[in-house]
N, C-alpha and C positions, 0 to 999 in steps of 0.2 A: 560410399560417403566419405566425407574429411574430415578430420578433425583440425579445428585451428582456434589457439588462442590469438586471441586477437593483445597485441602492444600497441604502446602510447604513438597518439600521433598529432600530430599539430594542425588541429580539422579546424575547418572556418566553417560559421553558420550565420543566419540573420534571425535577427532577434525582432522582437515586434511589441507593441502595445494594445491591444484587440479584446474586445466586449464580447460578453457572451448573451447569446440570444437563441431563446427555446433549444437549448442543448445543442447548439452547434457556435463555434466561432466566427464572428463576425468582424469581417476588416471593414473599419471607418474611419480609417484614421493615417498615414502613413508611416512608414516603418524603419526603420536602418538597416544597412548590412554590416556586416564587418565580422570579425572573429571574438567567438564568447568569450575567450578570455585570451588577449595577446600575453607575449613573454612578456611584459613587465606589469600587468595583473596578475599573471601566475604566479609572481615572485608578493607583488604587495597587495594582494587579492582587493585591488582599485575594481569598480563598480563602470559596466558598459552602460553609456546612458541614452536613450533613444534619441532619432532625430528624425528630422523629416527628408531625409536625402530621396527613397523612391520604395514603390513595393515590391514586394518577390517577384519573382519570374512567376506569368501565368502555365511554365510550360510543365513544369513541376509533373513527371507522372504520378496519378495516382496507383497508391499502395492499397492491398488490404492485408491486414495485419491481424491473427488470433494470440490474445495473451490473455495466459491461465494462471490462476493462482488458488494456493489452497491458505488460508490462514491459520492463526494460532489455534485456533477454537476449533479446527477440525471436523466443518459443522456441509463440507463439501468442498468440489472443484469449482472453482465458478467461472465460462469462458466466455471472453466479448471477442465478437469481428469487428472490426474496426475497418472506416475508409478513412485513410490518410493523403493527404496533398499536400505540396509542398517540402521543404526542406526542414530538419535544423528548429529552433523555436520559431522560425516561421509555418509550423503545422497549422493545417485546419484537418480538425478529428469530428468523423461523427460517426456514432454507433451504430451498426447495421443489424447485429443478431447477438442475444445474449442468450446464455444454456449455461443451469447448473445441473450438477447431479450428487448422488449421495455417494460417500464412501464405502458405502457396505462393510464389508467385512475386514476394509483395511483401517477403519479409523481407528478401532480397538489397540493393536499394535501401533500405528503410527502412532498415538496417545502415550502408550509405556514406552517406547523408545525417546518420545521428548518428557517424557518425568525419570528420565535416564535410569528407567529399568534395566537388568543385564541382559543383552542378545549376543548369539554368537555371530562372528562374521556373516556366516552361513545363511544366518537368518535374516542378517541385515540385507544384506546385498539380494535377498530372495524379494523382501519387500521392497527395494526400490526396483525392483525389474517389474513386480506386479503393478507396482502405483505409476508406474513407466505404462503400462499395456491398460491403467484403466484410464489414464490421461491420452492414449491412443482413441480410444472405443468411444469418449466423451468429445474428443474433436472431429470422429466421425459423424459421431449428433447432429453437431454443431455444423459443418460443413452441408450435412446432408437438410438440415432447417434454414440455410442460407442460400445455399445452393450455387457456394461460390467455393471456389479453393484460395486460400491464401497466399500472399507472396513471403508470409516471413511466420513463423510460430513464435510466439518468445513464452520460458517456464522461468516462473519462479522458483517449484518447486518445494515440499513442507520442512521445513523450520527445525530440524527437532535439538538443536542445541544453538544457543547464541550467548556467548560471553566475549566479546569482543580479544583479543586481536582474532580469535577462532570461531568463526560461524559456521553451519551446517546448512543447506536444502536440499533435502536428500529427493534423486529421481534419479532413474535410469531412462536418458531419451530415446536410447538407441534405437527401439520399437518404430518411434514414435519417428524416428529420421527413415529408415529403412521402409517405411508403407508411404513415406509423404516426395513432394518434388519441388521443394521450398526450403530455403534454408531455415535452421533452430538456433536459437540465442538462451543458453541457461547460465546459470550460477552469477548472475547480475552484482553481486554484491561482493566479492571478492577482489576486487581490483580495487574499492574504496578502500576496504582490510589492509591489502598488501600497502596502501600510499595513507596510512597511521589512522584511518578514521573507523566511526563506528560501524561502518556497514548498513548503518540504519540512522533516520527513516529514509527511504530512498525514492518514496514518489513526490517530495515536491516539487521538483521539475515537471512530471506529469502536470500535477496538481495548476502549478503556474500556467501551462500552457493551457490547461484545458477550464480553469475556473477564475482565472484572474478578471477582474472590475477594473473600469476606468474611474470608480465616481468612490466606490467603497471598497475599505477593508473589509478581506474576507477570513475566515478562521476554518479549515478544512479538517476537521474530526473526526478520524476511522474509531470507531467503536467496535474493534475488533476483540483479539483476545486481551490484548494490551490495547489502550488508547494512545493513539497520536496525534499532533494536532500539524497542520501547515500553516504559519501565519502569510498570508496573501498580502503587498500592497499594494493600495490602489495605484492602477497601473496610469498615473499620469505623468508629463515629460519629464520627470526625473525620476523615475522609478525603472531598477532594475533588476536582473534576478540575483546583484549580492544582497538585496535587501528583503531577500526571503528569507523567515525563518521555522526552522523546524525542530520540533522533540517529540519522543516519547516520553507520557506523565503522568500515565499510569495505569494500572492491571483491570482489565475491566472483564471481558464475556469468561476469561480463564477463573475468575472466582465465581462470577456468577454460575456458571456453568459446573463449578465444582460444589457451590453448595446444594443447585439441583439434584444433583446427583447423590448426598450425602443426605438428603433431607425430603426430598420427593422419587429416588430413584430412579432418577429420566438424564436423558444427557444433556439438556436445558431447559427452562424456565420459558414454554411457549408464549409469544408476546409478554412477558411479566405476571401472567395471569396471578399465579402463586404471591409472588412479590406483591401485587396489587390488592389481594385478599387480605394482607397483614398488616400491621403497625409498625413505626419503626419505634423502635427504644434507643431512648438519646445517649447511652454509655457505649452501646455499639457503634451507635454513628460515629462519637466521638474520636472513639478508640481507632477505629479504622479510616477515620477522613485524618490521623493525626499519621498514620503508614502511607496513606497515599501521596500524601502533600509531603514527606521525608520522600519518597519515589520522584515524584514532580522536582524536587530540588536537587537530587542525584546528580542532573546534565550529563546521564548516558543513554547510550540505549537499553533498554529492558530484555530482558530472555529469559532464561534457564536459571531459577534459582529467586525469579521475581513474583510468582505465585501468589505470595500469600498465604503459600498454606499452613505455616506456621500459627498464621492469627485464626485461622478456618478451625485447625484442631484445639485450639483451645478455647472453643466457646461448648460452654455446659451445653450435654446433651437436653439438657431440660430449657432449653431455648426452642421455642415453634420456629417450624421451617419456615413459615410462611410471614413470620417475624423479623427472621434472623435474613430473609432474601429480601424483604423489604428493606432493610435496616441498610445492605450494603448498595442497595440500589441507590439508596438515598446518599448514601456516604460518597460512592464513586460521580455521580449526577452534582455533587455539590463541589467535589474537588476540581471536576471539568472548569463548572460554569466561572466557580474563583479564580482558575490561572489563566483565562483567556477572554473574562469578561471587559477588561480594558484595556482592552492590545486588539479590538478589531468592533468594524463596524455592523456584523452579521455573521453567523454563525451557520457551516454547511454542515450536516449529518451526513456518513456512509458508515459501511458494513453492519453488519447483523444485527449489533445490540440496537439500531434506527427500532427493530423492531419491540423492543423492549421498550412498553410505555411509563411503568414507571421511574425508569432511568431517564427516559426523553423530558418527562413530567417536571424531574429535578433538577436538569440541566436548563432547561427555561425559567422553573421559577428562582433559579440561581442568577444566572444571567441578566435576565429584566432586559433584553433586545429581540430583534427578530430573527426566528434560530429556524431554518429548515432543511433541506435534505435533497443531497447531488439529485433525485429526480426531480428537481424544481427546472434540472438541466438536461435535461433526458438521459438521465445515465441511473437505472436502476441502481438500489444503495448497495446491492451487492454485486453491482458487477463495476464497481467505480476502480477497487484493486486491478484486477482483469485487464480494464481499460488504460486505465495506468502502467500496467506491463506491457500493454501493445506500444504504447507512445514512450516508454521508455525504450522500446527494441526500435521501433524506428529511429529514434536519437541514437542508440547504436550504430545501425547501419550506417546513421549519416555523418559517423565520424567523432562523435560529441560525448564528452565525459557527462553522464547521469546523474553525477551528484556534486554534493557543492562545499566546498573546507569551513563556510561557516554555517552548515547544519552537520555536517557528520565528524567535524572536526581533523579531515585528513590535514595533510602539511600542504601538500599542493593540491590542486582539480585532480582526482584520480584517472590513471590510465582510461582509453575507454573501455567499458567492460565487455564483461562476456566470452563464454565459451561456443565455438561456433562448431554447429555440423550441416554442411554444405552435401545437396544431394550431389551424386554421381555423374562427372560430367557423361555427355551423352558423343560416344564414338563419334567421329565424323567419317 
């Protein structure tokens, strides 16, 4: 196999305006071509505005694409297959085969090493060789329930430090190149790093391609370990992708999951059941929608050191858990629905905390619109990251920076990313 970083290049793509329907993209409309962002948008980051010149090439091979991700909350791998067509933000993406599976015995550590436990080299590098060989064995699942092989893997890889200009996603692919005959795309977020931005959030380019509206605004909301939101416009003839925006605003499954843990001894709050049992008391709310909404106003990205655990440890032990998990559900559900209730026309739910109902509970009755959840799109809530990594490695492949200077605040469109390992050419 090879190894190659991939450097900046001056890729041209077509961009498109397209509805979505029963979870696949639907073109109704016609398109532009032209390049995402010419040299005198790179310089004054001007906005590409659609037109009606002609549509893509029908001849576009299709792709299948597997991208994996592991989240903050460390709660699984979760992998989408992906069929891709076409180029560039001219994709049509639809989901062929989603697999999660659990961490077993590596979540424990990967956990102390993102609350920056001390490990030795030794140990480290031991763990990413193993989290390497269980992200192997999970895409054999996955392959073998599809019954297809991929043209491209892309990893994110887990998280276990992020403080911007320095991020971490620790994995060893090398396994995972060595058994496959496709190339691998990992450490996505490093190229934004190196060109001033935050590294993060980095799927709303997914997000656009795969959830944008012609008629409404959409609000795209991972309720992960941290909360991030994607602001979607509606995608009519003056809408482009600089008028996307994106943050992270704040701490969500990594408290909840922490008081679980502190207070029911489980390593989360199945559906909210605990949280749903309880009352909330209004000086907790208080106190903690008054931490979140200080996070929301930040304008960084979130990681290592944004916990909470601070406010977690000093609540009297003589607080019921099932109070005290109620109390923050309500608190994070209400700080959502406040920074994003008028700044969009509808409201998408993914990742894990979807399942958390009385989190879901408080983020609609905050809101007061119609609030649902990427399966409205055929994209299970937890395989919407996943899928978002496939369609972000396909934008790799096809030349195109993944992220955008005004959501992650780079100086320019970052290089395009990724670290590539190309299987072995084949003797002739």
């Amino acid at each position: 196999m090879r190894l190659i970083m991939i450097l900046p290049l001056n890729a041209a793509s077509t961009a498109k305006c397209d509805d979505l329907h029963e979870g696949r993209i639907v073109r109704d409309h016609p398109s532009p071509a032209g390049p995402l962002l010419d040299r005198r948008s790179r310089e004054s980051h001007d906005c590409i505005m659609p037109d009606d010149r002609h549509h893509g090439s029908p001849n576009h091979p299709e792709r299948f694409i597997i991208g994996a991700m592991t989240g903050t909350s460390l709660d699984g791998i979760d992998l989408a297959l992906v069929r891709v067509t076409g180029e560039g933000l001219s994709l049509q993406v639809e989901l062929v085969q989603h697999h999660s599976a659990p961490l077993g015995d590596l979540a424990a550590p990967l956990r102390e090493l993102a609350q920056q436990q001390p490990a030795t080299a030794g140990t480290i590098a031991t763990l990413a060789l193993r989290f390497g060989e269980r992200h192997a064995h999970v895409i054999r699942e996955l392959i073998t329930l599809a019954g297809r092989r991929p043209d491209l893997i892309v990893l994110h890889g887990q998280t276990v430090f992020h403080q911007p200009p320095v991020s971490w996603q620790l994995i060893n692919p090398a396994l995972i190149a060595a058994e496959g005959d496709c190339p691998i795309v990992f450490d996505l977020r490093q190229a934004d790093l190196a060109a001033g931005g935050q590294g993060a959030p980095i799927t709303p380019l997914a997000d656009w391609v795969l959830f944008r509206s012609r008629e409404r605004r959409r609000a795209i909301v991972n309720l992960g370990g941290f909360c991030n939101v994607t602001h979607l416009p509606a995608a009519a003839s003056t809408a482009s992708i600089c008028d996307i925006e994106a943050h992270d605003l704040c701490v969500c499954n990594q408290l909840l999951d922490a008081i679980a843990q502190r207070a029911f001894d489980s390593p989360y709050d199945p559906d909210g059941q605990n949280a749903a049992s309880g009352r909330t008391i209004s000086t907790l709310v208080d106190d903690l929608h008054a931490q979140l909404k200080a996070q929301n106003a930040g304008g960084r990205s979130l990681g290592t050191g944004d916990e909470l655990s601070s406010w977690l440890d000093s609540i009297e032990d003589d607080v019921a858990g099932c109070d005290l998990a109620a109390s923050a559900a309500h608190a994070i559900g209400k700080t959502i629905a406040e920074a994003i209730r008028d700044r969009t026309d509808e409201i998408v739910l993914a990742g894990g905390g979807t399942r958390h109902r009385p989190l879901v509970q408080a983020i609609r009755d905050h809101a007061s619109m119609h609030v649902t959840s990427t399966e409205t799109f055929g994209i299970p809530v937890s395989a919407r990251e996943a899928v978002a990594m496939a369609v972000l490695g396909a934008l790799c492949a096809d030349g195109m920076p993944i992220t955008l200077p005004q959501v992650t605040g780079c100086r320019t469109p970052a290089p395009v990313a990724g670290v590539w390992l190309h299987p072995r050419a084949t003797p002739r």
